[in-house]
VEXDREN-2710 file (C-alpha; in Angstrom, 1 decimal):
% VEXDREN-2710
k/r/px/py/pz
1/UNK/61.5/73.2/3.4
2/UNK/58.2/72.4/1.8
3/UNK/54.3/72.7/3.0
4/UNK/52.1/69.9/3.8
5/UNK/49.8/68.5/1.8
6/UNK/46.5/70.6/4.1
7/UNK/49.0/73.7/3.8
8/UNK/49.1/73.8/0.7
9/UNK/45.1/73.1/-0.4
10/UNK/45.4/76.0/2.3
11/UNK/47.8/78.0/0.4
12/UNK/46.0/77.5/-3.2
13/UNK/42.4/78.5/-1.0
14/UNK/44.3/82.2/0.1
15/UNK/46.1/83.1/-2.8
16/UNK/42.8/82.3/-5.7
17/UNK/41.0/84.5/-4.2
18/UNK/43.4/87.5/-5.5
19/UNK/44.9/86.0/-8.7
20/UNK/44.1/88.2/-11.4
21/UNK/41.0/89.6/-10.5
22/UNK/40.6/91.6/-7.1
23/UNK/42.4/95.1/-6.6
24/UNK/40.3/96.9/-4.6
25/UNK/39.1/96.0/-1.2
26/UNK/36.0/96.4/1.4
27/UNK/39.0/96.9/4.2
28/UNK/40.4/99.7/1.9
29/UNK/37.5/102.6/3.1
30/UNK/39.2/101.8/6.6
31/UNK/42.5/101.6/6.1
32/UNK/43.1/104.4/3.1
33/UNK/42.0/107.1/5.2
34/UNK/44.5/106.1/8.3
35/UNK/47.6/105.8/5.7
36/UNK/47.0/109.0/4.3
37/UNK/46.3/110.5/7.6
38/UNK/49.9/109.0/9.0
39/UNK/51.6/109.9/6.4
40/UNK/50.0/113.7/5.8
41/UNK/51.3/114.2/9.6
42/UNK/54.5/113.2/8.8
43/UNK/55.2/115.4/5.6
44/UNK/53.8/118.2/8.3
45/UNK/56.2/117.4/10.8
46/UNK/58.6/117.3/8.0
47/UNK/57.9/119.9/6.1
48/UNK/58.9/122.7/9.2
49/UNK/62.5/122.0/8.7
50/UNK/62.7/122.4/4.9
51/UNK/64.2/125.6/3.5
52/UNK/61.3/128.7/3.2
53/UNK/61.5/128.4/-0.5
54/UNK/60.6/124.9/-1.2
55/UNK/57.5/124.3/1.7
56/UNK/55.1/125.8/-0.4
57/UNK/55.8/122.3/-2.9
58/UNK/55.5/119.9/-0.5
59/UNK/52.6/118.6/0.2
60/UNK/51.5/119.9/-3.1
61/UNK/53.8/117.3/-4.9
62/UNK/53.1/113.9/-2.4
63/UNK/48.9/114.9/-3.4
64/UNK/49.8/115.4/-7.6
65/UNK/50.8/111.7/-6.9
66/UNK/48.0/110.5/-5.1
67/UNK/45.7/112.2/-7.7
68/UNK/47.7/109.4/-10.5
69/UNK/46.5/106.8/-8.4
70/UNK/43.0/106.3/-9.8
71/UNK/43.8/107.9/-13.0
72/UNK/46.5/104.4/-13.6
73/UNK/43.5/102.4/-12.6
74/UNK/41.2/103.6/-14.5
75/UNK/43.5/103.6/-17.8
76/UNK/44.9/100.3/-17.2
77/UNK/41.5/98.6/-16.3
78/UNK/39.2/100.1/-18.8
79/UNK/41.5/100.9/-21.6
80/UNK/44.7/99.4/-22.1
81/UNK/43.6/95.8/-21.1
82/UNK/47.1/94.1/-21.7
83/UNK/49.3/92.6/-19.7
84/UNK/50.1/95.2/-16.5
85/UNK/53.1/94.6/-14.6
86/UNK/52.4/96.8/-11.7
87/UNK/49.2/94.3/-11.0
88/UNK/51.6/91.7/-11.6
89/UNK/54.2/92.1/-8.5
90/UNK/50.9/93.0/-6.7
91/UNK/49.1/89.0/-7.1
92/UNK/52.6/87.6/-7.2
93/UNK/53.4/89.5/-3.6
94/UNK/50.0/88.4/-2.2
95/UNK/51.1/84.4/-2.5
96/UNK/54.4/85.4/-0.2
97/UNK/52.5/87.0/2.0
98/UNK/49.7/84.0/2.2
99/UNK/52.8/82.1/2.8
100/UNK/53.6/83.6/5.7
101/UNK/50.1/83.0/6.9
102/UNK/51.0/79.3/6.7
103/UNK/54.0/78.7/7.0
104/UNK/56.2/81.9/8.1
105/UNK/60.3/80.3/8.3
106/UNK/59.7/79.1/4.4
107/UNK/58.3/82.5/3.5
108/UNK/61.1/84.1/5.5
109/UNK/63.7/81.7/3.6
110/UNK/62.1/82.7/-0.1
111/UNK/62.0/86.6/0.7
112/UNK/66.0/86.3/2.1
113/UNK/67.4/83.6/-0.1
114/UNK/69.1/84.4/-3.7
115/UNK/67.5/82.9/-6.7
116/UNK/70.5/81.4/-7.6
117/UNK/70.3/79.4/-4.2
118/UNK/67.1/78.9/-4.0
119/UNK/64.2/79.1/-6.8
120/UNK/60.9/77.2/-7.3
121/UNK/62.2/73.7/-8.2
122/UNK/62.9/73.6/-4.1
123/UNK/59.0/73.8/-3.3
124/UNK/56.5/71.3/-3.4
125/UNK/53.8/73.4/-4.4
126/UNK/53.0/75.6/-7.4
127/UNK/53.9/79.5/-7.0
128/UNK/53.6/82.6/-8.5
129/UNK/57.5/81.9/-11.1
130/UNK/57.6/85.9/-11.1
131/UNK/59.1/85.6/-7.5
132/UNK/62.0/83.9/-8.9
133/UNK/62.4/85.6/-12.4
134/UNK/65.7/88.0/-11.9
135/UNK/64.2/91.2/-13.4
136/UNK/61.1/90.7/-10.9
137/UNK/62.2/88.7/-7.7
138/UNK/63.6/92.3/-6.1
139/UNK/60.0/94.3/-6.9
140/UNK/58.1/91.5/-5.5
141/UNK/59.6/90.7/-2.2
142/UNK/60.2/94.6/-1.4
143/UNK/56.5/94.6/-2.4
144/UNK/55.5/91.6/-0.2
145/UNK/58.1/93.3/2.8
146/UNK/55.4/96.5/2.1
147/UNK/52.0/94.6/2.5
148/UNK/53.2/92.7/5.4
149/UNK/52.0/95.9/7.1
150/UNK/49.8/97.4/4.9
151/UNK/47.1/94.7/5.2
152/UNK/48.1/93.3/1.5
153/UNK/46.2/95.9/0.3
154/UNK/46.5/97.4/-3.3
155/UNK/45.6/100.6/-3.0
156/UNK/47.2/101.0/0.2
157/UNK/50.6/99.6/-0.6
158/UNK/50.1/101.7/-4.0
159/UNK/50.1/104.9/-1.7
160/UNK/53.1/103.9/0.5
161/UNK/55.0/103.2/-2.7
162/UNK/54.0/106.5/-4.2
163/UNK/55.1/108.4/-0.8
164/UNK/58.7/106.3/-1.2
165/UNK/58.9/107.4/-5.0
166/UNK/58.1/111.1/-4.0
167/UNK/61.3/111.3/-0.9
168/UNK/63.3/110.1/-3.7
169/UNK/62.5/112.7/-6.1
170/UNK/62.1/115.3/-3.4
171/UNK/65.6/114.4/-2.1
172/UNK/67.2/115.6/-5.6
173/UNK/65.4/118.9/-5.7
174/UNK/66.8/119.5/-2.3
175/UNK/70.4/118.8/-3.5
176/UNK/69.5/121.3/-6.6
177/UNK/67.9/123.7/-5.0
178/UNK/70.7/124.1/-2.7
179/UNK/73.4/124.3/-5.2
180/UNK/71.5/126.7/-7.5
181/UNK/69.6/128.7/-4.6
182/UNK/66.5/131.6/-6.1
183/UNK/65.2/129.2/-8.5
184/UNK/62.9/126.9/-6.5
185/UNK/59.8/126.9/-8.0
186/UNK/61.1/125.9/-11.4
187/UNK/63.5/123.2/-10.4
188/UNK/60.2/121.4/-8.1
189/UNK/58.2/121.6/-11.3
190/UNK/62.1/119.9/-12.9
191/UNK/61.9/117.1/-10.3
192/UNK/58.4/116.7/-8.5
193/UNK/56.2/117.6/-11.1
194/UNK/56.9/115.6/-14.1
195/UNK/53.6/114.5/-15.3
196/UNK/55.1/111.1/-16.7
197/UNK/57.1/110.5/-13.4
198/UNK/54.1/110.9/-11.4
199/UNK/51.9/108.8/-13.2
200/UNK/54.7/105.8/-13.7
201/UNK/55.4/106.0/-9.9
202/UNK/52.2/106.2/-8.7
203/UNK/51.4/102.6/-7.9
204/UNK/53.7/99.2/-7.2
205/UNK/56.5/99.0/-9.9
206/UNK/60.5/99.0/-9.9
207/UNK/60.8/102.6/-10.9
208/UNK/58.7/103.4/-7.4
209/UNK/61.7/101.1/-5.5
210/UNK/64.5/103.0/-8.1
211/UNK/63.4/106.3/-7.7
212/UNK/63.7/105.8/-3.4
213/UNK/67.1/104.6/-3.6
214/UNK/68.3/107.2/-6.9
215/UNK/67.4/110.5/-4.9
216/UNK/68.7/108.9/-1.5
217/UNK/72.1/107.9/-2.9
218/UNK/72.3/110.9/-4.9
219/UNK/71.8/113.1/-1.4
220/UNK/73.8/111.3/0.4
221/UNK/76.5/111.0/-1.9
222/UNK/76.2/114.9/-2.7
223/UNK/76.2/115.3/1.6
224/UNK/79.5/113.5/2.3
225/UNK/81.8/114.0/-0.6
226/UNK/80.8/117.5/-1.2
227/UNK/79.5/118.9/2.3
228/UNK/82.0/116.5/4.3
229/UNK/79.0/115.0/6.7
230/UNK/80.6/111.6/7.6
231/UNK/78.1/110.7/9.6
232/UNK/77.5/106.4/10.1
233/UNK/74.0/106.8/8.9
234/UNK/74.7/108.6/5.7
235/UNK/77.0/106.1/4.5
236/UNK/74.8/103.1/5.9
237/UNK/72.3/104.9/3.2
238/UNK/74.4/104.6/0.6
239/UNK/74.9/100.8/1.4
240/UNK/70.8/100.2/1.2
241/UNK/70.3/102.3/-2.0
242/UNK/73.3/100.9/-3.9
243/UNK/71.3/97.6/-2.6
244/UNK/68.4/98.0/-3.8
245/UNK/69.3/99.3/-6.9
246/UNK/71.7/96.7/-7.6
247/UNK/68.8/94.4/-6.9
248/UNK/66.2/96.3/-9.3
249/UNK/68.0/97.9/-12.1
250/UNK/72.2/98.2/-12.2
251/UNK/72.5/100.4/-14.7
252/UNK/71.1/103.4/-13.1
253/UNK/73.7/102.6/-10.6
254/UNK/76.0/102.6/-13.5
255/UNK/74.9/105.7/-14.0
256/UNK/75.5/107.4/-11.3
257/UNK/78.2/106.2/-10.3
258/UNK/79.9/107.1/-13.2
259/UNK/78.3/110.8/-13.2
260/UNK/79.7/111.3/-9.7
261/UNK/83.1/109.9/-10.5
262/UNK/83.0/113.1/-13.1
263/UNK/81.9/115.1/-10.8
264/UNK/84.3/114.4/-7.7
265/UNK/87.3/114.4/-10.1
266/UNK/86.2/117.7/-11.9
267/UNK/86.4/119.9/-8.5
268/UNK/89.4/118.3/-7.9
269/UNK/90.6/119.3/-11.3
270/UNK/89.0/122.6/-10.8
271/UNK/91.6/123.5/-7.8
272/UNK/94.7/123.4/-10.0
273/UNK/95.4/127.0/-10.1
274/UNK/97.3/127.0/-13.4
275/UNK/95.1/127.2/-16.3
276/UNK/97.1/125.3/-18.7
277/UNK/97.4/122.3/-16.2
278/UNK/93.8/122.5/-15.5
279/UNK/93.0/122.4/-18.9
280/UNK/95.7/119.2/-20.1
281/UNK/94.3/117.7/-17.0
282/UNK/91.0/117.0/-17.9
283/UNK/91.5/115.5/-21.5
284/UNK/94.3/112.8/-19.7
285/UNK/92.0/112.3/-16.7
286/UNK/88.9/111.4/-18.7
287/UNK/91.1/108.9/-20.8
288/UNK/92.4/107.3/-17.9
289/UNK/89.2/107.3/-16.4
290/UNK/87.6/105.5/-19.2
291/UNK/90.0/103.0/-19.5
292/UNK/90.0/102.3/-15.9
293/UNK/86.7/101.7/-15.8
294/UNK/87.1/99.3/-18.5
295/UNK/89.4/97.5/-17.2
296/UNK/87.4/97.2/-13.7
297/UNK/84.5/95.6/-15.4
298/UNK/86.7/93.2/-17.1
299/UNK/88.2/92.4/-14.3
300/UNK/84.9/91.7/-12.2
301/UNK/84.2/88.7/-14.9
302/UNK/84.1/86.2/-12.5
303/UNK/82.8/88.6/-9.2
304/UNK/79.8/90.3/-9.6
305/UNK/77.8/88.8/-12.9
306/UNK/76.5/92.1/-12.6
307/UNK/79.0/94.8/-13.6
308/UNK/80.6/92.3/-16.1
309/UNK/81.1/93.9/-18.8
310/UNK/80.7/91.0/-20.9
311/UNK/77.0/90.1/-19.2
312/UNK/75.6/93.7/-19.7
313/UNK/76.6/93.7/-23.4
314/UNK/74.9/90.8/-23.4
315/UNK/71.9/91.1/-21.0
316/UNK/71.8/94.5/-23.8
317/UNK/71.5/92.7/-26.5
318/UNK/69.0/90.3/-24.9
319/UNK/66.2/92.5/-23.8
320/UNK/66.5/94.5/-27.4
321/UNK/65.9/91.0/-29.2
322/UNK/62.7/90.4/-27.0
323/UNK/61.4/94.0/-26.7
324/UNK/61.4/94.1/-30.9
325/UNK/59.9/90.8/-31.3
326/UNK/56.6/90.3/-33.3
327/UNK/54.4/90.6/-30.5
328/UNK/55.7/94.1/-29.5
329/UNK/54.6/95.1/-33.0
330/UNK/52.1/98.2/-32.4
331/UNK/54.8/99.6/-30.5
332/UNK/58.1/98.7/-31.2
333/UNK/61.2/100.6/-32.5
334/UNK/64.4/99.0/-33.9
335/UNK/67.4/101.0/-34.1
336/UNK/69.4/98.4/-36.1
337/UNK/71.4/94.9/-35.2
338/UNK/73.2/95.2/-31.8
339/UNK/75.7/92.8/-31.1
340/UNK/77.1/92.3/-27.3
341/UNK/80.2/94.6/-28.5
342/UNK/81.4/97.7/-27.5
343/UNK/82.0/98.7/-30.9
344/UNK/78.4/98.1/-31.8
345/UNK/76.8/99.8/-28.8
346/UNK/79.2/102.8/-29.3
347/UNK/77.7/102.7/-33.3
348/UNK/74.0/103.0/-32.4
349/UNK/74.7/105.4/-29.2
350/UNK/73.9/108.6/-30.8
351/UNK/70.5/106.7/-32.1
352/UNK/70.1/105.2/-28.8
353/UNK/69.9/108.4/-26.8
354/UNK/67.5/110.2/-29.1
355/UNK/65.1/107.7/-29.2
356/UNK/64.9/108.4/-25.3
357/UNK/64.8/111.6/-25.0
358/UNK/63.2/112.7/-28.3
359/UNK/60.9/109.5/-29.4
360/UNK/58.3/108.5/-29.8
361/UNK/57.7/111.2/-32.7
362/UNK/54.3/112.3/-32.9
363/UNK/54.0/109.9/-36.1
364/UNK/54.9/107.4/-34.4
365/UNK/51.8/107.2/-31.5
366/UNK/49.5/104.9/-32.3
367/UNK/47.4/104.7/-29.2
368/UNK/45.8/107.6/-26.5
369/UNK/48.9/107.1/-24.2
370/UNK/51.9/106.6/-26.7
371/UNK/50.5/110.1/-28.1
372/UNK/50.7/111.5/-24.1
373/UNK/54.5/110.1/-24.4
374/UNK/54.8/111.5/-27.6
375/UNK/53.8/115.3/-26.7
376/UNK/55.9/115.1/-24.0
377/UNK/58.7/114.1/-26.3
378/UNK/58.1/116.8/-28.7
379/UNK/58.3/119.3/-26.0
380/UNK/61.1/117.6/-24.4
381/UNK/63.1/118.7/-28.1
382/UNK/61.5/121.7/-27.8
383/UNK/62.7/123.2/-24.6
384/UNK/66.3/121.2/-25.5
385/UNK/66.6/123.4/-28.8
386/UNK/65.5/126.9/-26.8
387/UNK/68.2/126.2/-24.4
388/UNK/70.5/125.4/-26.7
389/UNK/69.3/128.9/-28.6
390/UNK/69.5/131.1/-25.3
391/UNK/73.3/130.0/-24.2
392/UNK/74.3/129.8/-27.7
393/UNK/78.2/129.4/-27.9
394/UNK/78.1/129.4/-24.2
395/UNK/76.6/126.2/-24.0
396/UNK/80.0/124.2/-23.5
397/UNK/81.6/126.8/-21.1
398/UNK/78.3/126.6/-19.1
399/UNK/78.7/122.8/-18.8
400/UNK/82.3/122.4/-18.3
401/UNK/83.0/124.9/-16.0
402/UNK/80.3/123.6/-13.3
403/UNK/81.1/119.7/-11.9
404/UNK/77.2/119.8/-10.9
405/UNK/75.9/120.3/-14.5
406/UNK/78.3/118.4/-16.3
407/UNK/77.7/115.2/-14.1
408/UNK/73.7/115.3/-14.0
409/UNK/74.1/115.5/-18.3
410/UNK/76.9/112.9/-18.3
411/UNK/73.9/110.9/-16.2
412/UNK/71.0/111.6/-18.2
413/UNK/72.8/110.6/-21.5
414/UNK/74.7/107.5/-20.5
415/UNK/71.2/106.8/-18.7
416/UNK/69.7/107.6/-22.4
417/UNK/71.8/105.6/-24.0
418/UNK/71.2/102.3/-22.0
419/UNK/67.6/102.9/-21.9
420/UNK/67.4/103.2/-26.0
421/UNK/69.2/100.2/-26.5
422/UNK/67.1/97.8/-24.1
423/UNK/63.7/99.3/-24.2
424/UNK/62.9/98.1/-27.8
425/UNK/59.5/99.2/-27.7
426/UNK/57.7/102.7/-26.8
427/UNK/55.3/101.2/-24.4
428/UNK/58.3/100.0/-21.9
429/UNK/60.3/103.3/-22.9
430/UNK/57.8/105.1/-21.6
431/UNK/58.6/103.8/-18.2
432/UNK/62.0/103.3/-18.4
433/UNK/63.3/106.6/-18.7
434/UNK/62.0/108.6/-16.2
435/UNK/64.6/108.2/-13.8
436/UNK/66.6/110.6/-16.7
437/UNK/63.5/112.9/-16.4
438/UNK/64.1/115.3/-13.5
439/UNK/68.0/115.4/-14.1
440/UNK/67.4/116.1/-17.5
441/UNK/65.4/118.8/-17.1
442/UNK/66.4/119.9/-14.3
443/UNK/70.0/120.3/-16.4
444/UNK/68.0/122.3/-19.2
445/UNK/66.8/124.7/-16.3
446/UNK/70.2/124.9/-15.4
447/UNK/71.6/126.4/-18.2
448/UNK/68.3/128.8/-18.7
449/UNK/69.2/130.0/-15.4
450/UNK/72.9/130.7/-16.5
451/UNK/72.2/132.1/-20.0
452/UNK/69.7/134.5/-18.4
453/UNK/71.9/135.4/-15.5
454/UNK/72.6/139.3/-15.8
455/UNK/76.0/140.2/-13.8
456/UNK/75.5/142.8/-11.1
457/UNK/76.4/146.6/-12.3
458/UNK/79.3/147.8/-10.4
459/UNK/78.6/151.7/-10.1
460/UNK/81.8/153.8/-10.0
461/UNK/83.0/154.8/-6.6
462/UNK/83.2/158.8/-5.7
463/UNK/86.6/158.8/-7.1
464/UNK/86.0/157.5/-10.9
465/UNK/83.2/159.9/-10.8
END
């Protein structure tokens, strides 16, 4: 399938007009104000079946985001200058959809074909190489899906990818605020109001795509295997989101996965009346889990390249090599040699996950926004240390007597952890960690709530007195 030789002078003629330049458009005073309006009515219409408690946040959230819109623009136009991958899939999305303009069964073919299958030695004409780079193809097409009707506009695409960011962070305050009800307005700020979250997942980028499907899968997962709904549509759901984030980044599916394994075998644990059997039980479950899960992703070798173990150490090792580089200098971090071993990632764990949730120090920031990340760090220690001060030695008993707790932490760190050891560099950090943020937190606020808790007096019936 290739273009002819007017198609593609025809081709070149669309997609120059974008390349690198253009974000903003004369059709985007028209078409701005009828998104927002559509999608304003919707969160209305929505917004009457949500619990009492949690409509006041709302609408208030989906506007923080669209208030990050022009604040992204104007720091990654006028001040950071770099290389911007968000404006990236945006030009690289505008050639598919150009090709679709021309020539619409090869566009369909590129957008539904693997890049294993099919890549750009099969064209006869020069294109975008981001569509068929496996850490970008996914963002790209899902971006170029999203302008088909959005005009190809920027902005506009920008605002339906921060409304899709938003359900997916809305959906896991719903699924907190239901297990830990009276606490509402602290767990939105814990999962809709993360300055960093909002800003990252403001405009076109994977985290916008990641964040959808995390929050979706993490409701719907929540919805059948704890509330019994098994209903078609929740498990078809589950089918996209696992998708899509197998498609954009597998290890937060890792992730969760392996959180809610925890959490599903915990309450099944946690109905063993006898106390001593409860308590043998976890220590053999965990070790049987561990090495069953092991042995899974051994297995999978020659299956999905995906979940082998072998090609994550090494995919691991890869993007730490090329993150620390030279030309990462003014914001890099090294944590020491990796090697694609599970000896040597288990070595620099610890390091790993503080360097996520902890870095970069305030030492460390060496430009306006590596400071914002840095502040945000620094308070990030602080509130883990107050925590840690209010439950005291209650800490553990908080976490391991609630499956809920114990799984969103087992998330956040074994998120941490693979974060630390593929970011390389504070500037990508920055971005790759927020899917931790509102679990993380959220799991601090947890534990406040917990260690604060007073029990109920029980005042003495007429008898006692």
């Amino acid at each position: 399938m290739n273009l002819t030789l007017s198609e593609i002078s025809k081709f070149y003629e669309r997609t120059h007009q974008y390349e690198y330049k253009e974000l903003i458009f004369f059709k985007d005073l028209f078409l701005v104000p009828i998104v927002l309006s559509i999608l304003l009515f919707l969160l209305r219409k929505w917004q009457r079946k949500l619990p009492s408690d949690l409509k006041p946040y709302y609408i208030k959230a989906f506007l923080f985001k669209l208030i990050a819109i022009p604040l992204f623009l104007f720091h990654h136009t006028f001040i950071y200058k770099g290389g911007v991958d968000q404006f990236t899939y945006y030009w690289a999305s505008n050639e598919l959809i150009q090709l679709f303009y021309i020539q619409p069964s090869l566009a369909f073919h590129i957008l539904f074909s693997s890049i294993d299958t099919f890549n750009i030695s099969n064209l006869n004409f020069e294109i975008s190489h981001f569509i068929f780079a496996p850490n970008e193809s996914a963002t790209i097409k899902f971006t170029a899906i999203i302008g088909l009707f959005t005009g190809n506009s920027f902005l506009v695409t920008s605002i339906i990818c921060s409304f899709l960011s938003f359900l997916g962070s809305w959906k896991i305050l719903e699924v907190f605020n239901k297990y830990y009800p009276g606490h509402a307005k602290i767990l939105s700020i814990t999962c809709v109001f993360i300055p960093s979250v909002i800003f990252w997942t403001s405009v076109i980028s994977k985290e916008v795509y990641c964040f959808w499907a995390m929050g979706y899968l993490f409701y719907y997962l929540i919805d059948v295997f704890e509330y019994k709904k098994y209903k078609i549509y929740n498990f078809f759901i589950i089918l996209i989101t696992c998708y899509i984030l197998i498609q954009v980044k597998v290890y937060i599916l890792i992730s969760l996965i392996l959180a809610f394994v925890f959490f599903i075998l915990f309450g099944v644990l946690k109905k063993i009346q006898n106390p001593l059997l409860r308590n043998i039980g976890f220590p053999i479950v965990l070790v049987v889990f561990i090495g069953g899960l092991a042995f899974v992703m051994i297995s999978l070798e020659g299956a999905l390249k995906q979940f082998a173990l072998s090609n994550m150490l090494e995919t691991i090792k890869t993007n730490y090599d090329y993150l620390t580089q030279e030309g990462f200098a003014s914001s890099r971090y090294t944590l020491g040699e990796i090697e694609p071993t599970l000896a040597s990632i288990s070595k620099l764990g610890p390091a790993g996950i503080n360097v996520t949730l902890f870095r970069p120090y305030l030492w460390e920031a060496n430009k306006p926004i590596t400071l914002i990340a840095a502040l945000e760090s620094f308070l990030t220690l602080l509130l883990t240390l107050y925590v840690i001060y209010k439950s005291r030695l209650k800490l553990f008993k908080f976490i391991f007597t609630d499956k809920m707790l114990l799984s969103i932490i087992i998330f956040a760190l074994v998120f941490s952890l693979a974060v630390g050891l593929t970011s390389g560099n504070f500037g990508t950090l920055m971005r790759y960690k927020i899917p931790m943020m509102p679990f993380y937190y959220s799991a601090l606020a947890i534990i406040y709530f917990k260690s604060t808790e007073r029990k109920p007096k029980i005042e003495p019936s007429i008898d006692q007195k």
